[in-house]
C-alpha positions in Angstrom: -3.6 19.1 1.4 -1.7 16.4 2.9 0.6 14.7 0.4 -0.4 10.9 1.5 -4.1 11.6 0.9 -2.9 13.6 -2.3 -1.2 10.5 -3.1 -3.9 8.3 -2.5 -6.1 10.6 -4.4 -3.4 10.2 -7.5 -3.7 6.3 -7.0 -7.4 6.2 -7.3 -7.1 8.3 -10.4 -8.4 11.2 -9.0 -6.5 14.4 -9.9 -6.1 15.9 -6.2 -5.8 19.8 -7.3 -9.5 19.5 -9.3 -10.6 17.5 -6.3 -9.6 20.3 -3.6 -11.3 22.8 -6.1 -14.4 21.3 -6.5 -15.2 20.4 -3.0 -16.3 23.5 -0.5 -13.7 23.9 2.4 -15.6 21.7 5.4 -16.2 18.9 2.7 -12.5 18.7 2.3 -11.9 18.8 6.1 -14.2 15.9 7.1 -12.7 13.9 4.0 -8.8 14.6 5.5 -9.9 14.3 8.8 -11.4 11.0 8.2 -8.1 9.6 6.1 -6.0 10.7 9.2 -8.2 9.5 11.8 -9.2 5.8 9.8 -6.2 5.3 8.3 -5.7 4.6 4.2 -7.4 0.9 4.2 -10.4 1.9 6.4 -10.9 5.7 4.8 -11.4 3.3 1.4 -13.5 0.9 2.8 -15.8 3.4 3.7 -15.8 6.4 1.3 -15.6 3.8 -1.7 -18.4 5.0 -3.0 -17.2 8.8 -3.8 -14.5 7.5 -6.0 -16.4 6.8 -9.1 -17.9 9.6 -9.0 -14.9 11.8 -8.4 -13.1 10.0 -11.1 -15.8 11.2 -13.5 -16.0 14.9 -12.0 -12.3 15.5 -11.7 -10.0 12.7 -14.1 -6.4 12.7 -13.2 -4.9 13.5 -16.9 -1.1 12.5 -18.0 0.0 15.7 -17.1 -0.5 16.6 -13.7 -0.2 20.4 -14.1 -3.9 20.7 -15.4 
């Protein structure tokens, strides 16, 4: 995974490793795709609302290792 969008993920409180395990392979592509081709500002306008839900399904904890 990219580190920027893994970053992003992080800022949005979404714990990327549970994110990239809990998505199927082409849902991950179009997601990176899309944050490369729109660009951060744009990838959040419009996937906004997949965060809540991914904050519930896979919660960035203190300790990133989990």
């Amino acid at each position: 995974m990219e580190e920027a969008f893994a970053e992003f993920l992080r800022e949005k409180r979404i714990h990327p490793t549970k994110w990239a395990q809990g998505l199927s392979e082409a849902e991950k592509t179009i997601h990176l795709e899309a944050f490369r081709a729109l660009g951060r500002k744009a990838y959040e306008q419009r996937y906004l609302f997949y965060f809540n839900r991914w904050r519930k399904l896979y919660p960035l904890s203190e300790d990133l290792s989990v």
